[in-house]
Structures are given as C-alpha cells and as structure tokens.
C-alpha positions in Angstrom: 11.3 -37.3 -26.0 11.4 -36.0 -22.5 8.1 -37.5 -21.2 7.6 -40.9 -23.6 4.6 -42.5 -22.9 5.8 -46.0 -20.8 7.2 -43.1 -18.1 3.6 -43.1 -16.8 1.8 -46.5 -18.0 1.7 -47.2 -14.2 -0.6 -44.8 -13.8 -3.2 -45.9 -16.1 -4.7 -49.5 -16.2 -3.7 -51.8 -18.8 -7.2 -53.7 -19.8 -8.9 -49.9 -20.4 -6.8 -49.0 -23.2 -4.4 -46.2 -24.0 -5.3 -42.7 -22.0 -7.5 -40.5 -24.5 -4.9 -37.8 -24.0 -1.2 -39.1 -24.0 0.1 -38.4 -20.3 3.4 -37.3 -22.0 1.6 -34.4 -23.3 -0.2 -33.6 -20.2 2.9 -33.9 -18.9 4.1 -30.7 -20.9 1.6 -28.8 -20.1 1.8 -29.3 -16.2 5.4 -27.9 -16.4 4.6 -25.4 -18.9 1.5 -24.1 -16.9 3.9 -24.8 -13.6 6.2 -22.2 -15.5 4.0 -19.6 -16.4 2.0 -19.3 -13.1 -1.3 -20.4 -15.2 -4.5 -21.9 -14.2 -5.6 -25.1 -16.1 -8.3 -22.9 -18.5 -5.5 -20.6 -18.6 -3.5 -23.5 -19.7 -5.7 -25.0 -22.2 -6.1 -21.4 -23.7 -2.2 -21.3 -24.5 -2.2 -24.9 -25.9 -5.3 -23.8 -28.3 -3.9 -20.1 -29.5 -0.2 -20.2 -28.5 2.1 -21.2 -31.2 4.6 -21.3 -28.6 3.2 -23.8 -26.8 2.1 -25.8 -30.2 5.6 -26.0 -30.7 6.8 -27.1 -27.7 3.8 -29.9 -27.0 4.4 -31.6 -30.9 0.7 -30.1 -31.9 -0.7 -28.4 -35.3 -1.6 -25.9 -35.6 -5.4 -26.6 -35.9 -5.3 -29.4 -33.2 -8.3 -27.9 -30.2 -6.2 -29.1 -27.2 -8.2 -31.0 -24.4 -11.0 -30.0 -21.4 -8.6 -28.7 -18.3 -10.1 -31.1 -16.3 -8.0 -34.1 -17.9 -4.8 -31.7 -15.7 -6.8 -32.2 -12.2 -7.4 -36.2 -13.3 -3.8 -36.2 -14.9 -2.4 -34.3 -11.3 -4.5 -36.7 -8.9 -3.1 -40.1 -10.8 -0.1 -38.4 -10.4 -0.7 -37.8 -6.4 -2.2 -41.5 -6.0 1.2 -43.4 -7.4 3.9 -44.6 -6.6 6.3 -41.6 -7.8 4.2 -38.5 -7.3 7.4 -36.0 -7.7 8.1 -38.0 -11.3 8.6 -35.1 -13.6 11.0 -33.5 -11.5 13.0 -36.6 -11.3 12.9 -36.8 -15.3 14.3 -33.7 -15.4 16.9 -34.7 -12.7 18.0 -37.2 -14.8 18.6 -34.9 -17.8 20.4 -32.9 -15.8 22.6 -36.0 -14.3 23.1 -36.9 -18.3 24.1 -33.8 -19.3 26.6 -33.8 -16.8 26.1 -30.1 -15.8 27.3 -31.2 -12.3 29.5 -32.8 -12.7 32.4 -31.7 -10.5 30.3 -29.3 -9.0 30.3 -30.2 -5.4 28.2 -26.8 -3.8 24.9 -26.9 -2.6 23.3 -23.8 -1.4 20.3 -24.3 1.0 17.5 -22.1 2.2 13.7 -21.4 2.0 11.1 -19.1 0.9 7.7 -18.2 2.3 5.2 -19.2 0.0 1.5 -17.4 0.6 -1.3 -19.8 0.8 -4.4 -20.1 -1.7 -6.9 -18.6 0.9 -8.0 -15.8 2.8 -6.2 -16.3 6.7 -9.8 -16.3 8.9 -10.0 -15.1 12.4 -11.7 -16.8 15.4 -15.3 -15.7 14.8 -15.2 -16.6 11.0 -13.3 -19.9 11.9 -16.1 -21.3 14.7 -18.9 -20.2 12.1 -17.3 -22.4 9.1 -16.6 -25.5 11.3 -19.8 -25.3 12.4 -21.2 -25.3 9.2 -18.9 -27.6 8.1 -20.0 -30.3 10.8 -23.6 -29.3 10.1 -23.0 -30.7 6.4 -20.7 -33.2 6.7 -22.1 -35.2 9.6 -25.2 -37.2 9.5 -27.9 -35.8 11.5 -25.4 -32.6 12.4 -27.7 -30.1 11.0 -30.8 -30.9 12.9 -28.5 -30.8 16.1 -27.4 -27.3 14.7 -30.7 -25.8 14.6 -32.2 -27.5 18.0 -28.9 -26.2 19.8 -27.0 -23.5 18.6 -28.3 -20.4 18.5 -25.6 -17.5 18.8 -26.3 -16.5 15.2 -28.6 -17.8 12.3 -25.5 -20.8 10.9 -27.7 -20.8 7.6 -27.2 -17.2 6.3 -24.2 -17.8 4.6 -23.0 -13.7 5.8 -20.9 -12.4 8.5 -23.6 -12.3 12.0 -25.8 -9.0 12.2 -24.0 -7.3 15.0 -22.0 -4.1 15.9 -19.0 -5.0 15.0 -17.9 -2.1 16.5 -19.5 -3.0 20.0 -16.8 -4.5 21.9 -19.7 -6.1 24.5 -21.2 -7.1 21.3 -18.5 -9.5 19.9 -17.4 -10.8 23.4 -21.3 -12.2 23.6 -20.8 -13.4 20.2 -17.7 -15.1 21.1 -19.5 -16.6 23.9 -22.1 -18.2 22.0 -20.3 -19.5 19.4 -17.8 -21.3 21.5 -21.2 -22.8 23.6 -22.5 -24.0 20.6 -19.7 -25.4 19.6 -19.0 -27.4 22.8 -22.7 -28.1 23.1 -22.4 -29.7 19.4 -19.6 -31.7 20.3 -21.2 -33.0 23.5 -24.2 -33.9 21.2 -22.1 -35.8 18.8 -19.6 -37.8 21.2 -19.3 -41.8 20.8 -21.0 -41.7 17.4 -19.6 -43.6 15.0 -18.0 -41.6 11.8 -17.0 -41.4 8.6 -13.5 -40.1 7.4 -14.8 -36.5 6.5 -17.5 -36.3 9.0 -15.0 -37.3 11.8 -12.0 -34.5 9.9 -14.9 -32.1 10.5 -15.9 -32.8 14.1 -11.7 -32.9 14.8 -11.2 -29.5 13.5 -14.0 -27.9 15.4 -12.9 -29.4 18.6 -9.2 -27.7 17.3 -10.9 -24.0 16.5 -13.1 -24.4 20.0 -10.1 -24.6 21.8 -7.1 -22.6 20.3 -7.9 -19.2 20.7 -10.6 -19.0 23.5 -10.3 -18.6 27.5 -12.9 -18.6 29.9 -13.0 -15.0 30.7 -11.3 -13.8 34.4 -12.6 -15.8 37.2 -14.9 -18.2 35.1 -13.7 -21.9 34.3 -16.2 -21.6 30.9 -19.1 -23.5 32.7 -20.9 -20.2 32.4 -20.5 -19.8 29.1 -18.3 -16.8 29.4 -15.7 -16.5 26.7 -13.3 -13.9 25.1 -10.2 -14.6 22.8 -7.4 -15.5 23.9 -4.9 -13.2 24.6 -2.0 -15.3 23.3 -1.2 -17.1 19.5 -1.7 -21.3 19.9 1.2 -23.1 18.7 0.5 -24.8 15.5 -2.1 -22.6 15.3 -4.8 -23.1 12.8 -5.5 -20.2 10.2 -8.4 -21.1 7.9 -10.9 -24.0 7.7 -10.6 -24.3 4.3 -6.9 -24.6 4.0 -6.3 -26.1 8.0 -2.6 -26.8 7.1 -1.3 -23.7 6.2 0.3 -22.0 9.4 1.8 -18.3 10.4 5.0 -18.0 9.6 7.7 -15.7 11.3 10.7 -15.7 9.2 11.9 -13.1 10.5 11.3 -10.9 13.7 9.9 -8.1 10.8 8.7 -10.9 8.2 5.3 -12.7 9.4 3.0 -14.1 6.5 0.9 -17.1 6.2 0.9 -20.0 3.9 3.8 -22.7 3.7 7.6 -22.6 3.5 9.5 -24.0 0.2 12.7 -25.8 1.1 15.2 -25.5 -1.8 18.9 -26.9 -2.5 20.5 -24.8 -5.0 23.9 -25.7 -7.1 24.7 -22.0 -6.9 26.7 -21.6 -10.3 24.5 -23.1 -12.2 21.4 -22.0 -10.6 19.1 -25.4 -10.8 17.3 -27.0 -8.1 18.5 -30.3 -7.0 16.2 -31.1 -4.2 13.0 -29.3 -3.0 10.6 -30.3 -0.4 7.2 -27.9 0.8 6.4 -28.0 4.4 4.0 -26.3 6.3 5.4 -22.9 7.9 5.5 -24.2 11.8 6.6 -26.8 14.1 9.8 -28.4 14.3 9.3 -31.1 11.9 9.1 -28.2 9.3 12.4 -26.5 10.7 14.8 -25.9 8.0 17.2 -27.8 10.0 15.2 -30.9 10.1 14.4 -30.5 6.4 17.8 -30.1 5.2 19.0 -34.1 5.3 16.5 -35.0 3.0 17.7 -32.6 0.4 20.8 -34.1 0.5 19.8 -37.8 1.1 20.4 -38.4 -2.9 23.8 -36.9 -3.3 26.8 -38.7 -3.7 30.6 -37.8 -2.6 31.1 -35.0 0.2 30.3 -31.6 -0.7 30.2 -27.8 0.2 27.1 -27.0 2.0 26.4 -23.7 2.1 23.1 -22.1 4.0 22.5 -19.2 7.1 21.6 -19.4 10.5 18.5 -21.2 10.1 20.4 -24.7 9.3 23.1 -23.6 12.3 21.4 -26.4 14.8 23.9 -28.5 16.4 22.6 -31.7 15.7 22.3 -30.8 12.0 26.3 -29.3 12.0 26.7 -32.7 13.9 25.3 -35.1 10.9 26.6 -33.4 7.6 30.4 -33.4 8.9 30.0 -37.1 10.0 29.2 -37.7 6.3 32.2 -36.2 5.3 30.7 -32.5 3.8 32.7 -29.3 4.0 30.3 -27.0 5.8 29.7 -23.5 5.3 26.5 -22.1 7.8 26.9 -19.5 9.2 26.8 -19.7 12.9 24.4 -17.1 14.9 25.3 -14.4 16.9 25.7 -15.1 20.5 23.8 -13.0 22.9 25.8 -11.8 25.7 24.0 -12.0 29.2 25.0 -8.4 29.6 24.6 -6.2 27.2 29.2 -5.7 25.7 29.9 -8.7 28.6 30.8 -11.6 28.1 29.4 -14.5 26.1 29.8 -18.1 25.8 33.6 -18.0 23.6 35.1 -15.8 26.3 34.5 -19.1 28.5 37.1 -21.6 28.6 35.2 -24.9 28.4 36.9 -28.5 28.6 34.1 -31.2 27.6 36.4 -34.1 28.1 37.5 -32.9 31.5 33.9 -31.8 32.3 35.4 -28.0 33.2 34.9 -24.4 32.7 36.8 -21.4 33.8 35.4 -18.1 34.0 37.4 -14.9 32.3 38.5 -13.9 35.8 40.2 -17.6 36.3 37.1 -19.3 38.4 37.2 -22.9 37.7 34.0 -25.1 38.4 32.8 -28.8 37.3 30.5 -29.2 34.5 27.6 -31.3 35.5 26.8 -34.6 34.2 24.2 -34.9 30.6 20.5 -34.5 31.4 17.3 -33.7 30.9 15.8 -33.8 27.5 18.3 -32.6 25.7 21.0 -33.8 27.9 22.5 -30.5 28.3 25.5 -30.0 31.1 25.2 -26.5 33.5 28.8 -25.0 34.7 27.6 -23.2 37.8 29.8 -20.4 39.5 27.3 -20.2 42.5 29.5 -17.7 45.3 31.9 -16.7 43.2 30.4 -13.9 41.4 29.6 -11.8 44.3 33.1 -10.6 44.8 34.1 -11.0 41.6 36.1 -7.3 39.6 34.2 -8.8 35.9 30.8 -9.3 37.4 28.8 -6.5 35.8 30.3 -7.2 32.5 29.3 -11.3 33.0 25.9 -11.7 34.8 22.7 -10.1 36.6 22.0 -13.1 38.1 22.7 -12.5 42.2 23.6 -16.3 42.7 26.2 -15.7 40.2 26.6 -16.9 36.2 25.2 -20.2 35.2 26.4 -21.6 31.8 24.4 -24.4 29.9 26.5 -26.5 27.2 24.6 -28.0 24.8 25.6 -31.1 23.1 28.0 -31.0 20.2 29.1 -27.3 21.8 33.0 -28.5 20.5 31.6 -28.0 16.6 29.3 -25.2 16.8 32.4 -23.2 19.1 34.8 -24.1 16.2 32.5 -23.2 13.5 31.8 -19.2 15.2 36.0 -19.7 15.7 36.0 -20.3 11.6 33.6 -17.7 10.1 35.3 -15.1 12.5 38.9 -15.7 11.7 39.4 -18.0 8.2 39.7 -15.2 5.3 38.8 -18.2 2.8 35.8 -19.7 4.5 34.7 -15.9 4.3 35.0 -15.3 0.8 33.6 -18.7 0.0 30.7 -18.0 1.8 30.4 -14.5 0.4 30.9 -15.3 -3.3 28.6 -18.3 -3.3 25.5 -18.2 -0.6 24.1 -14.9 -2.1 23.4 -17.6 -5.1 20.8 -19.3 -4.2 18.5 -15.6 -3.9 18.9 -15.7 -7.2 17.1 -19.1 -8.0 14.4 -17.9 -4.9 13.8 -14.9 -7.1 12.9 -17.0 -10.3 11.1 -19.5 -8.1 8.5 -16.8 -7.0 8.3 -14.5 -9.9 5.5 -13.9 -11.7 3.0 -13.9 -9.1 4.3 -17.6 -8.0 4.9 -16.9 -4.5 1.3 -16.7 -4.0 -0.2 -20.9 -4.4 -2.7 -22.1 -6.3 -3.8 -24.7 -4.1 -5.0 -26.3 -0.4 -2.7 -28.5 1.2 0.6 -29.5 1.8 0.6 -32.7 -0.6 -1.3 -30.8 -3.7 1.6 -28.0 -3.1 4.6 -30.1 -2.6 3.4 -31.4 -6.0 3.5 -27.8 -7.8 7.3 -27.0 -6.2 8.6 -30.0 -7.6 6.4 -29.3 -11.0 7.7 -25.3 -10.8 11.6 -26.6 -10.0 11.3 -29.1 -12.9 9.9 -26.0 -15.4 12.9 -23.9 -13.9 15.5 -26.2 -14.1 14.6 -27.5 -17.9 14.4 -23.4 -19.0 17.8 -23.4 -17.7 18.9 -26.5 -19.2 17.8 -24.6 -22.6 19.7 -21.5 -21.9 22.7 -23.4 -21.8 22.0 -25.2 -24.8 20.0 -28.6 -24.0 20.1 -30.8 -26.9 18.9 -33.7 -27.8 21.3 -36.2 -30.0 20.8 -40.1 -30.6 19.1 -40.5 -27.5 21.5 -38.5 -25.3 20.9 -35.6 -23.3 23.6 -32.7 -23.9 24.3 -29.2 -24.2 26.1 -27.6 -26.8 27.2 -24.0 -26.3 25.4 -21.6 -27.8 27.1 -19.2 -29.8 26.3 -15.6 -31.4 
C-alpha cells in the first residue's frame, strides 16, 4: 500500500514488460536495509530467513527473495529519474495525511558528520593511485608510465620499498612522484579524451598540486619537492572517494567524510527535510543549506538551530519570510581580552555614525568591497583616550567594521541575552533535534556505505524515510480505506 507499483512505472519502460521484481517491493527493502544499517546480501539474507521482514514485504514464507544486485539496478534507476529522493517524499506525504504536523510550526535545524566509505590517503598514496589511475584509464597512458616515470615500480600494487623511517628517503620519494606526475601530464596535454580518462588526468593535476612546494629556494624546475607545510582548501582526501572532504566541526572535532543536513519537528522527532553535502566550502555551509530545507514549508514558523546558521544574510532571509527565529547568536570576541566589543558601541546605520564608550563620535564609511562592509575609524582619538587598554591594541586607534544586516544580528545577541521566553524556548526545544541525530547514526550508520555525494544524498533520504515511517508506527500509523492515520495505541 505504501509503495504501489504505478509510483515507479517511470522508471521502467513500457514496451519491456512489467519489472521481474515489483519495484514496490524493492522499495521495502531499500528502506528496511536503509534502517537496519545492512548491505544488500545482508539484505537479501533478512528477506529469505527473517519472518520479520516476510511480514512486512507481503512474502511466504517459502518465497527465496531476489539476487542483491536487482537493489544496485533498482537504486541506479532510482538515481537516473526524474524524482531520485521519491521514497522519502512518499513517506512525506503520509506524514502530511496523517496530519501529525499539523499545527506544529517548529523546525529544529543542524548537521552531523557522517564518516566516508574509505580509508582518508595521504600525499604519497594519493600521487601513486592517480597515477595508476591515469595509467588505466587513458589510452596509451600506461606505456607513457613505464617510458617516464620511474620514482617507484607503478605496477606492484604495494606501498614503494623504502625506509619509511628515512626522512631523506621520503622527501626523494616525494620528489619523484610529483616529477612523474608533471612529466605525465606534459606528455598527455592537447589529447583529446574521454569522460573518465579526462576525470583521471583532472584529479592528478589536483593531487600534483595540493599538497606539494618546491622545496626552499627552488621554483620545482629541479625537481625538488617536499609536502606542503599547510592543508589546501577543498582539499582532496582519497582518490577513490575525491568528494569527501576534512571536516572541522568543531575546533576539537575533525573527521572526514560528508556532513548530513537535517530539519527536525522537535516534538515529534521526524525529519522533514534533509540534504548531504560534502564537509567543506561555502556552498556546503549549513547556512547556505538551510533555505532549501525549508523551501517546501508553508505558513511562518519557529526556526530553531545554533551558531552555525547565525550568518547574517541567512537571519536576513528567514525573517523576511515572516519565521520567528530562534539561532543562537555567537559570542563576540572582544579585541582585548574583558574590553569592549562591538554592543558596547553605539552604532546609527541610518545616520552612518558610531560613538565610542568614552563618547568619540566618527562617520561610518560608505558600503564596499565584496561584502560591502562600512569601517567606523577612531584614528587619533585613542591615544589619549582613559578606556584605551580595555578597547584596542592597535596604536592608530580602534577600527570597527559593520557588516551588512548588523541592525538584526545586534537585536538578536540583545534577545537571547535578555528575553526569559526566547530562552526557555530555545532551551526546551533545540536540545530536540540531538535526539533524531542520535537515531540517525545509530547502529553503526554514521559511518557510509558508499562513494559520492549523489549515491549518499540518496541513502539520507532512504535512512530519514526508514526513521520517520518507524516513527509513524510508534505512534500508531494505520492504514483505513485508503487513508493514512494514527490511532493511539493503548495498553
């Protein structure tokens, strides 16, 4: 009832016949296997010896299941059309039916690291498998490989035959690798690719060139190399997964793998948006994230999330659609250490004016640069000034930049500081959402089970869908002449 047939025929043509396997019950068994943390012979195994699972996917108790390939075709059809994220918007809609929601108007945002399906590499194993990789992938490659790399055999499939205690040692091998990388690319320029071999030949020139310097007073022409001492941004982690990324959530917290993106109703506990993003770069900022998690919600709301959604432009967008906002602001950091920080200010937008705690008054400049910030500078009036060690270090005196929307972001640090019932609001219902994180990654979920962004993205939404319909059942889903509902359920 919950995944009838006609909710995939899309996927499947018409003039081939009917699918050998309904797609409704692959269907269950992707959520299922999403909810269990199971591989697809894992899967399979349940569906043959589980009576659980017999029960749940309409199947005797005699009936041998299916090969778990027909879940990587089933999962790739799914990828390929036109609603890739389908089951969880079935599940939505059973949700909107119910009407669980309804007149619940809280949504609790945040993300979780999730660890990535591979080992993280480091520069010397990363040079040696794009190599490799180009040797395979690109026509002629390999004969290039052997003719004109040579800094260790690229055919032994093993780590290279040094001391890898010797520090000389590695810095030679570091050398050679990145010369025969460069010397491969040279070699291969202006030749015409396909897709994969020109991928491979891209991520090379990326792993030749993000964490390698020519070594003090060499330019690299010499063939001198050492790694860098410094992390690239975006940097690159593996060769076999190249779009997982570090990630710092914290200054204590650094892992590797992708970030899940979640918006929570926190009484409830179930998911009503998720998104997977790679753990680096601003386009995976939680901030930038956070409007599409929204984007299908109707009416204003109470948006509850930390720091990490406290940008301004973000604060900005969600009260011009009319939601009550609830992020906590971050901490200001004094420029001396108990001084003064940007609140003690008084600072007049509209007259373009700030005045310092001892009474200084100076102009605010006019919007510029690329984020068309405004600087109140107090040039020669700090050096005789009685609050100058607890305001600045600078010897020209304090210079304050205002960013844009600085009228929302002051009132908001003004709110969470002083308003008793924004507090307890925020205190009663943000620590919510930790609970659906903590179901999302149990059972050994927070590690993934595959490469990519897209095939990952694909598994949150399978995993929320799972999570959501288990919850759904513990507060009585039932089904009743066609309608979705949930009856109490009593002792």
């Amino acid at each position: 009832m919950l995944f009838p047939s006609q909710a995939f025929a899309d996927m499947y043509a018409p003039v081939n016949g009917r699918p050998s396997v309904p797609p409704g019950l692959l269907a269950t068994v992707v959520v299922l296997q999403s909810l269990q943390g199971l591989s697809d012979e894992e899967a399979v195994g349940a569906l043959r010896f589980d009576l659980r699972w017999k029960a749940a996917c309409g199947l005797g108790l005699y009936d041998p299941g299916f090969d778990p390939s027909l879940l990587t075709y089933f999962r790739r059809r799914l990828a390929g059309s036109s609603e890739p994220d389908r089951i969880f918007g079935i599940v939505r809609a059973v949700v909107e039916q119910t009407g669980v929601l309804a007149g619940r108007t809280r949504r609790a945002l945040d993300s979780a690291v999730l660890l990535d399906a591979v080992a993280t590499q480091d520069t010397i194993t990363q040079l040696i498998a794009a190599i490799r990789r180009v040797a395979r992938q690109v026509p002629g490659a390999s004969a290039l490989v052997a003719a004109h790399c040579h800094a260790c055999d690229y055919t032994d499939p093993g780590k290279p035959r040094i001391a890898w205690d010797d520090e000389e040692a590695k810095s030679a091998l570091v050398s050679g690798l990145v010369t025969d990388a460069l010397a491969l690319l040279d070699h291969l320029a202006g030749q015409e690719l396909d897709e994969s071999a020109e991928h491979a030949v891209g991520l090379l020139a990326l792993i030749a060139g993000q964490d390698v310097e020519p070594v003090d007073g060499s330019d690299g022409t010499d063939g001198r190399w050492r790694i860098a001492r410094r992390t690239a941004p975006d940097r690159i982690i593996s060769t076999v997964d190249v779009e997982a990324r570090h990630i710092h959530k914290s200054q204590e917290q650094r892992d590797d793998g992708y970030k899940a993106h979640l918006a929570v109703e926190p009484e409830t506990g179930l998911f009503t948006a998720v998104a997977l993003r790679p753990g680096a770069g601003a386009a995976c900022h939680e901030a930038t994230v956070a409007p599409g998690l929204l984007a299908h919600e109707r009416g204003p709301l109470q948006i509850l999330a930390d720091a990490a959604y406290a940008a301004a432009g973000l604060r900005a967008a969600l009260t011009d659609a009319g939601h009550r906002l609830l992020i906590k602001p971050p901490a200001l950091k004094p420029a001396v250490i108990g001084g003064f920080t940007l609140d003690d200010f008084a600072i007049d937008t509209a007259a373009g004016t700030v005045t310092c705690p001892a009474g200084h008054t100076v102009p605010l400049a006019a919007p510029g640069g690329r984020y068309q910030q405004r600087r109140a500078t107090f040039t020669g009036l700090c050096a005789a000034c009685p609050l100058r060690e607890r305001c600045t270090t600078a010897q020209t005196g304090r210079v304050l930049t205002i960013r844009p929307h600085h009228h929302l972001q002051a009132a908001a640090r003004h709110q969470a500081a002083t308003d008793p019932a924004w507090q307890d609001d925020y205190r009663r219902w943000r620590p919510m959402v930790e609970r659906a994180v903590a179901w999302l990654v149990a059972r050994g979920n927070r590690r993934l089970h595959y490469r990519g962004t897209a095939a990952n993205d694909r598994w949150l939404h399978h995993r929320a869908a799972a999570l959501n319909l288990r919850r759904l059942v513990n507060l009585g889903l039932t089904h009743t002449n066609g309608i979705w509902t949930l009856v109490p359920i009593t002792a």
